[in-house]
C-alpha positions as CSV (number, residue, x, y, z in Angstrom):
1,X,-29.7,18.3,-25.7
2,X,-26.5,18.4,-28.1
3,X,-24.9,15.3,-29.2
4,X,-21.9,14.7,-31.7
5,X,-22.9,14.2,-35.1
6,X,-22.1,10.4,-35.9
7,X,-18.4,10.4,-37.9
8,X,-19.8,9.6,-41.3
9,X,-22.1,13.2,-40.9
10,X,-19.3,14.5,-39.8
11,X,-17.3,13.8,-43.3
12,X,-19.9,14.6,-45.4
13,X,-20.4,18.2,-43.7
14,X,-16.7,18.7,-42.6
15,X,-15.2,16.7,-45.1
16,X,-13.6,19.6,-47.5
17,X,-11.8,21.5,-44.0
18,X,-8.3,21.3,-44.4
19,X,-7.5,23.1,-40.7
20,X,-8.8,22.3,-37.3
21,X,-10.8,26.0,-36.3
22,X,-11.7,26.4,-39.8
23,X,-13.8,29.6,-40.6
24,X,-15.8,30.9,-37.9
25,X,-17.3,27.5,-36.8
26,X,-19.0,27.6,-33.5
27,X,-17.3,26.0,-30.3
28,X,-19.5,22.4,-30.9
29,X,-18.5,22.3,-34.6
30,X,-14.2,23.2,-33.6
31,X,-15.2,20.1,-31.0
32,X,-16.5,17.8,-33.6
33,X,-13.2,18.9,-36.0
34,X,-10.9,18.2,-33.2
35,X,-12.1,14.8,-32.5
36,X,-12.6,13.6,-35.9
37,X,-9.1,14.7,-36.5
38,X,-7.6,14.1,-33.6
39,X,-9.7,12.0,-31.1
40,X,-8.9,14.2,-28.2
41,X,-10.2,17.3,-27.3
42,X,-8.6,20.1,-25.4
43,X,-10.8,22.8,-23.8
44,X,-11.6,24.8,-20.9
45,X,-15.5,25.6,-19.1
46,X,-16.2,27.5,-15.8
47,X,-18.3,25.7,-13.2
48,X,-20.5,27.8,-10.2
49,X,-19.1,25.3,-7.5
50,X,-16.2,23.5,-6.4
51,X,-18.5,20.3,-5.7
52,X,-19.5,19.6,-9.7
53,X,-15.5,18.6,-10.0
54,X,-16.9,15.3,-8.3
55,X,-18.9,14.4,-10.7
56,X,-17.1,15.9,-13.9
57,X,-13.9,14.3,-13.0
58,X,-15.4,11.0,-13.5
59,X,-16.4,11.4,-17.2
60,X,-13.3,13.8,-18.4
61,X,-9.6,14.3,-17.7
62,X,-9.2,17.0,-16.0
63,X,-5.9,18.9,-16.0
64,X,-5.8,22.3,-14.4
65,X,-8.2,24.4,-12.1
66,X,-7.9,28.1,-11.7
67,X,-10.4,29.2,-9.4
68,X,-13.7,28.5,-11.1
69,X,-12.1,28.0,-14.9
70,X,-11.5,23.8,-15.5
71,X,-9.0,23.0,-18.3
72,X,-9.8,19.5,-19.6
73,X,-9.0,16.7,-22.1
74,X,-12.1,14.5,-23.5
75,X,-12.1,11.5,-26.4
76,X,-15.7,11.5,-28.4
77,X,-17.5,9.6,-25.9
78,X,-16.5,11.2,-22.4
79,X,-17.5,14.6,-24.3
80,X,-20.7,13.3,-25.6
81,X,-21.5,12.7,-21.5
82,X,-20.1,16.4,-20.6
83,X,-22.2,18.0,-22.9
84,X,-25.2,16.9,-20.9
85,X,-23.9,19.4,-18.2
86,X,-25.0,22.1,-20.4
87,X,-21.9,23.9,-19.3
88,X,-20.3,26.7,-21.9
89,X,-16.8,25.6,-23.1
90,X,-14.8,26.8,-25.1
91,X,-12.2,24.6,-27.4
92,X,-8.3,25.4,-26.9
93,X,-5.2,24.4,-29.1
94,X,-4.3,21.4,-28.1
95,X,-1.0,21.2,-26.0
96,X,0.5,18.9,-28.4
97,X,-0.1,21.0,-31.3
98,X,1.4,24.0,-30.1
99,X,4.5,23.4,-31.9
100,X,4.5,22.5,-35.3
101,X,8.3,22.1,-35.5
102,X,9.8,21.0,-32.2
103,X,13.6,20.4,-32.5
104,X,14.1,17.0,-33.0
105,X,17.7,15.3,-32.5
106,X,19.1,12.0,-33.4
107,X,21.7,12.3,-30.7
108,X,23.9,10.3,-32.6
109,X,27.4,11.7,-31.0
110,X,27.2,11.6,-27.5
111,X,28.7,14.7,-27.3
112,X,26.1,16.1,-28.6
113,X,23.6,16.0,-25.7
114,X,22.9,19.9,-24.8
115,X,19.5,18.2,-23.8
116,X,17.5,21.4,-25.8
117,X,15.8,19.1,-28.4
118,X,13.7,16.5,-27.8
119,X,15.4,12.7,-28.9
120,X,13.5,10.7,-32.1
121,X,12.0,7.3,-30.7
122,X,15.2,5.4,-32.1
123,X,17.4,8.1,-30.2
124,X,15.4,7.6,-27.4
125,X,16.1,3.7,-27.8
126,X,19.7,4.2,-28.4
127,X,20.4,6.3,-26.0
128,X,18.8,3.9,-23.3
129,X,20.6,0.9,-24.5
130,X,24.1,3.2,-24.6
131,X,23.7,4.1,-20.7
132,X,24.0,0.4,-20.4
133,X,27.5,-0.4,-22.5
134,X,28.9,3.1,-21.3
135,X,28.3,2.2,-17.5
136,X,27.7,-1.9,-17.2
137,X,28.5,-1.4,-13.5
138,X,26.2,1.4,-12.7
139,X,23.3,0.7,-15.1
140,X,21.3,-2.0,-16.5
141,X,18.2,-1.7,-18.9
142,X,15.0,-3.7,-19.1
143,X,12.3,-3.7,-21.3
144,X,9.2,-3.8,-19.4
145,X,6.8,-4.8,-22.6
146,X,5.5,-3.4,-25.6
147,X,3.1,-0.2,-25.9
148,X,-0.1,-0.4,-26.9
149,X,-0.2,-0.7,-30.2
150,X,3.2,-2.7,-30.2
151,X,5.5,-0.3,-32.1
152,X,7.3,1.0,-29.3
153,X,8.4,-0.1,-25.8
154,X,8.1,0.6,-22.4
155,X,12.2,0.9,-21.0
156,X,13.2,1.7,-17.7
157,X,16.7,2.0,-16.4
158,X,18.3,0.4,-13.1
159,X,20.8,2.6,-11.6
160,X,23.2,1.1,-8.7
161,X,26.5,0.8,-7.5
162,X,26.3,-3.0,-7.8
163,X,23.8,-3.1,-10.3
164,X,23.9,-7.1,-11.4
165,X,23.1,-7.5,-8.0
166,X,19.5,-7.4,-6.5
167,X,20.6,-5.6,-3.0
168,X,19.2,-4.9,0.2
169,X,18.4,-1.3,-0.3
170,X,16.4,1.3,-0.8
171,X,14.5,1.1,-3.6
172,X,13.3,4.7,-5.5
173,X,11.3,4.8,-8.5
174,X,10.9,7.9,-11.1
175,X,8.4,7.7,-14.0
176,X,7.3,10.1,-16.4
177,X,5.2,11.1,-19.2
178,X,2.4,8.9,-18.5
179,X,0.0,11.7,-20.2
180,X,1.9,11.8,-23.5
181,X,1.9,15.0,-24.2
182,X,4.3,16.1,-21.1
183,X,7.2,15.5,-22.9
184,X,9.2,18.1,-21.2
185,X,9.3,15.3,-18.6
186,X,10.3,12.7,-21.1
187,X,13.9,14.9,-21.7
188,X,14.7,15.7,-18.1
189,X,14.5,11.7,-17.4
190,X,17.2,11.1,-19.8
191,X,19.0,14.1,-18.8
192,X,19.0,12.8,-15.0
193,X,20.1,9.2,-15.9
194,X,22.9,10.5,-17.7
195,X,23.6,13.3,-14.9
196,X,24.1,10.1,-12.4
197,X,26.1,8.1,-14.6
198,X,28.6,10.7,-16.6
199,X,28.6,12.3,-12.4
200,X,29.2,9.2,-10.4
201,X,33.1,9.2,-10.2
202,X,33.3,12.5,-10.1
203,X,30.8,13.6,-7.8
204,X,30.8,12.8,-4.3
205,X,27.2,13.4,-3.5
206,X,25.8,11.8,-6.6
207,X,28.0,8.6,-5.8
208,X,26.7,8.1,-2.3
209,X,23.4,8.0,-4.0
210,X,24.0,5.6,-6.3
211,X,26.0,3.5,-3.5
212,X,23.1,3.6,-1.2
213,X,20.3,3.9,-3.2
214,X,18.5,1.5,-5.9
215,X,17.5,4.2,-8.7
216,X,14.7,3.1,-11.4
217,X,14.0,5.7,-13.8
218,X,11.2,5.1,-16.6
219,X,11.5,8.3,-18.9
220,X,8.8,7.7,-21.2
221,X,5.5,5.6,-20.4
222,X,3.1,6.0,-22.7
223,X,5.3,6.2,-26.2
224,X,2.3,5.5,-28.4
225,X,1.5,9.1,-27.9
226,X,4.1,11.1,-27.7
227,X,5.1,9.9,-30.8
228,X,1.6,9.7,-32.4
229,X,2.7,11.5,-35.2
230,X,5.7,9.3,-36.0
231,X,9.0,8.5,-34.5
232,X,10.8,11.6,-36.0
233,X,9.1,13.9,-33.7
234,X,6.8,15.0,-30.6
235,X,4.5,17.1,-32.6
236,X,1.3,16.3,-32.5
237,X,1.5,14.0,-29.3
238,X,-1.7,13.3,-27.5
239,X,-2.4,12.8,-23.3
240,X,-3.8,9.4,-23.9
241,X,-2.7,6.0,-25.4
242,X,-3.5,5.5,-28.8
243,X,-4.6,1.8,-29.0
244,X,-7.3,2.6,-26.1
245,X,-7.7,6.5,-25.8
246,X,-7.2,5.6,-22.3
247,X,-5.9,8.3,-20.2
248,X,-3.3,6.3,-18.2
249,X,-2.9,8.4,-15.3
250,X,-6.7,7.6,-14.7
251,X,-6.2,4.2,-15.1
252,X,-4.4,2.9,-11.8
253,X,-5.9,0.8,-8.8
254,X,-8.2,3.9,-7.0
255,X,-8.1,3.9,-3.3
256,X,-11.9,4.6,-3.9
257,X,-12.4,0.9,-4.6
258,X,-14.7,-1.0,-2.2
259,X,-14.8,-4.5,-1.3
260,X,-13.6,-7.1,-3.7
261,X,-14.8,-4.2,-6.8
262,X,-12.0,-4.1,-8.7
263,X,-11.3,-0.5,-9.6
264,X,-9.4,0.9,-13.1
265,X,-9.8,4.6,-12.6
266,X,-12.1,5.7,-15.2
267,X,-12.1,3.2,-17.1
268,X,-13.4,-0.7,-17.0
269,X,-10.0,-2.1,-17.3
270,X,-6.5,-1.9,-17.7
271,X,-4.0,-0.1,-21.2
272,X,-1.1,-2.4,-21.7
273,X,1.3,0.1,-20.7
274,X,-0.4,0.6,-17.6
275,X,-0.9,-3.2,-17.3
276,X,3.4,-3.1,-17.7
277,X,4.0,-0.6,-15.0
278,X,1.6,-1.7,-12.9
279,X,3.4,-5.5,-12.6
280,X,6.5,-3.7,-12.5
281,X,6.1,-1.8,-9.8
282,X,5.0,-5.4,-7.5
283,X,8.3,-6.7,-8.6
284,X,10.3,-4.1,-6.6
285,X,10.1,-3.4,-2.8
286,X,10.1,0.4,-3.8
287,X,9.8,3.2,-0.4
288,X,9.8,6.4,-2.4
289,X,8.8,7.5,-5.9
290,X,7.8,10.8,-8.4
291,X,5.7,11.0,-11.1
292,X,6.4,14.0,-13.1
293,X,4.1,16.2,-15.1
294,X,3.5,19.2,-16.7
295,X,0.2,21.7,-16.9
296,X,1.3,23.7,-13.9
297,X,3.7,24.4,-11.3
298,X,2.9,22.0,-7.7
299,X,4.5,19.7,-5.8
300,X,1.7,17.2,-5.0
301,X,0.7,14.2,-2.3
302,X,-2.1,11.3,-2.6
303,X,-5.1,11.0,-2.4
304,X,-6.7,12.2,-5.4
305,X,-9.1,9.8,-5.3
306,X,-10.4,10.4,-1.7
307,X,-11.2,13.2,0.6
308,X,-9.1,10.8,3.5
309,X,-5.7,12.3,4.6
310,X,-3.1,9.8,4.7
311,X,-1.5,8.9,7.9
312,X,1.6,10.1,7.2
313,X,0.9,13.5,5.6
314,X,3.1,15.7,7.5
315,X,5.8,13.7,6.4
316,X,4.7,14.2,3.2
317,X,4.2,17.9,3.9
318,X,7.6,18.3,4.7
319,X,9.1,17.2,2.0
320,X,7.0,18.8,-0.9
321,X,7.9,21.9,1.2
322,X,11.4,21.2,1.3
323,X,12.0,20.2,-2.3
324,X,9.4,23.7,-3.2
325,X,11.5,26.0,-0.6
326,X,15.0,24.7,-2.5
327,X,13.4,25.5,-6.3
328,X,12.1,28.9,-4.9
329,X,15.4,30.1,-3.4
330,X,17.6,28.8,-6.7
331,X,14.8,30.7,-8.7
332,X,15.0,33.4,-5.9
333,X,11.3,33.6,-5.8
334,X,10.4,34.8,-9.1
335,X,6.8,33.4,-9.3
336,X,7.9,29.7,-10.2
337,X,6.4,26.9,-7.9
338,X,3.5,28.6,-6.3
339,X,0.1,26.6,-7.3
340,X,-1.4,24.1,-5.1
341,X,-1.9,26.1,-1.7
342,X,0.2,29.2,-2.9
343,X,3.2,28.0,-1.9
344,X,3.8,25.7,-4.4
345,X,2.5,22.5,-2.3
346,X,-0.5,20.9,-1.8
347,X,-2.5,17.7,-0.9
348,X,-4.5,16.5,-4.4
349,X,-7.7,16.1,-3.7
350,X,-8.3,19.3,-1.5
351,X,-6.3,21.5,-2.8
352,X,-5.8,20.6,-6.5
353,X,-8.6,18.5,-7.4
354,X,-10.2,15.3,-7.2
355,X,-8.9,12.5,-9.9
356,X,-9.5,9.1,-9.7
357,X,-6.9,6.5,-10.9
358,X,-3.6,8.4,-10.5
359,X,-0.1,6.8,-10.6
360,X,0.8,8.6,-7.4
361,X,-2.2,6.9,-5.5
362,X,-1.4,3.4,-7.5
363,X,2.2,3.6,-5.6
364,X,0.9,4.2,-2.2
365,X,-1.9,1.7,-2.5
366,X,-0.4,-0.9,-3.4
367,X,2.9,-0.7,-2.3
368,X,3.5,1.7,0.4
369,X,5.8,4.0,-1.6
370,X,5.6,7.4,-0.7
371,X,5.6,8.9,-4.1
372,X,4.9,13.0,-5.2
373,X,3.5,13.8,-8.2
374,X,5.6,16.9,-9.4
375,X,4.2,19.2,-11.7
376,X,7.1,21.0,-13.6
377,X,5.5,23.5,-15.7
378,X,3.0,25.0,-17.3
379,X,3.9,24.5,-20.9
380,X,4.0,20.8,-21.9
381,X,6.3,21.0,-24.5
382,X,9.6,23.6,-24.3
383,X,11.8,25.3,-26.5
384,X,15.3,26.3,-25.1
């Protein structure tokens, strides 16, 4: 059976390669490159039956199914247990790595938001704390707690009509690029804060939203990695955290747990930044929620931990077809939106796959918020 070399073999073979897929190395050697470089793997096997995702899924991250083909992520040790599968794979650029040279942006004027380049980790910081002084009435900005590693933060956003005030009303919560590599995610966040904000005098049906509504947005959850490269630009961002190698969206409560067993996804405890959003989300009384994503094109409901339905699924139903049926007609049908079921909906753990320690599920579990997990597109990171 094939194991990874330990690392110090893996210098003294590898140690004169200067590029990831160097030569005409095999698939296991590209593996070994990528997580010796890298410490996550991107790659893609085909499996005979539907029923080996319920095993993988518990020793990998698995991020897209086409029929029989799995696309996956892996750190050194949750590959060393795949290989045991004896399954063929084949290593893929990882999504992060795509673009050498995203456009980066300090945003300095704010003027200058076109929102087609992605914002520097101090932009990002500005730009949060300038929503508050530009709209003290509307918007109020809290720092949930440092990242893992402690050079960034965790920020999310309050967004009300009365927002000093802790009112009695509905309370909706928006997170994103919790796999930190999704940064398309991260930009739209910021573009829909300001789109509330810069709108609400202006716009009648974005201020009776903000009147009626209590609106949390947290743009960017894992920071670590998205910015794993440095805070002057997305290239090179990785899906997990970088002080664990955690993959945080399989590293909420699990509605899989049993008894008093206190379940962390894959993992045998809790990231920081999961840690931070987990105790924010039992401050707040929230009722409805999305966690955006990228990888494919679905809107998706819990479980995806468990075969169960949930009790309220054709609410649920409804409203993944609602908000699908509105992006089809706008794109008048042109292909976009149609994974899941085919029509661009679907229930995770039957007809996506099964994944254990998902935001989505974490927000339903524990707090009865009926939150979607929306999966914007294919491509993680976008070029205008």
């Amino acid at each position: 059976m094939r194991r990874l070399v330990p690392v110090i073999a893996l210098i003294l073979t590898m140690g004169n390669s200067t590029h990831l897929f160097s030569g005409n190395a095999t698939e296991y050697e590209k593996a070994v490159e990528y997580l010796n470089k890298k410490g996550e793997l991107y790659f893609k096997f085909e499996i005979t039956s539907r029923s080996q995702i319920h095993e993988l899924t518990r020793i990998i991250s698995i991020d897209n199914v086409r029929g029989n083909e799995i696309f996956a992520y892996a750190n050194e040790n949750e590959f060393q247990t795949f290989l045991q599968h004896d399954l063929k794979y084949e290593v893929l650029t990882h999504p992060g790595d795509l673009l050498q040279n995203p456009p980066m942006s300090d945003y300095k004027n704010r003027n200058d938001r076109q929102w087609d380049s992605y914002p520097t980790y101090s932009a990002y910081v500005t730009m949060m704390q300038q929503f508050e002084v530009d709209y003290p009435k509307q918007c109020k900005l809290y720092n949930l707690g440092p990242s893992g590693i402690g050079d960034h933060a965790i920020y999310a956003v309050k967004i009300s009509d009365n927002v000093a005030s802790d009112e009695a009303e509905t309370g909706f919560v928006f997170t994103a690029t919790v796999n930190g590599d999704e940064v398309l995610n991260y930009v739209l966040m910021l573009h829909f804060i300001d789109t509330l904000l810069s709108s609400y005098s202006s716009d009648a049906v974005i201020q009776n939203l903000v009147d009626n509504i209590e609106i949390w947005v947290l743009p960017l959850c894992n920071p670590d990695a998205t910015y794993k490269t440095g805070d002057h630009t997305v290239s090179g961002a990785q899906r997990r955290n970088v002080k664990d190698n955690f993959d945080l969206d399989r590293n909420f409560p699990c509605p899989c747990q049993q008894g008093d067993h206190k379940w962390y996804g894959m993992y045998n405890r809790y990231a920081k930044e999961t840690e931070a959003i987990i105790n924010f989300m039992g401050q707040h009384d929230f009722v409805m929620g999305a966690d955006f994503h990228s990888g494919t094109e679905c809107v998706i409901w819990p479980y995806g931990g468990i075969g169960t339905r949930v009790s309220d699924e054709d609410w649920f139903k409804l409203v993944a077809q609602q908000y699908a049926d509105t992006f089809h007609k706008v794109c008048n049908n042109n292909g976009y939106l149609t994974s899941g079921g085919g029509d661009g909906i679907g229930h995770m753990y039957t007809e996506i796959y099964e994944a254990h320690g998902l935001l989505m599920d974490a927000h339903l579990l524990g707090n009865q918020c009926r939150a979607l997990r929306l999966e914007l597109s294919v491509t993680k990171i976008l070029v205008a």
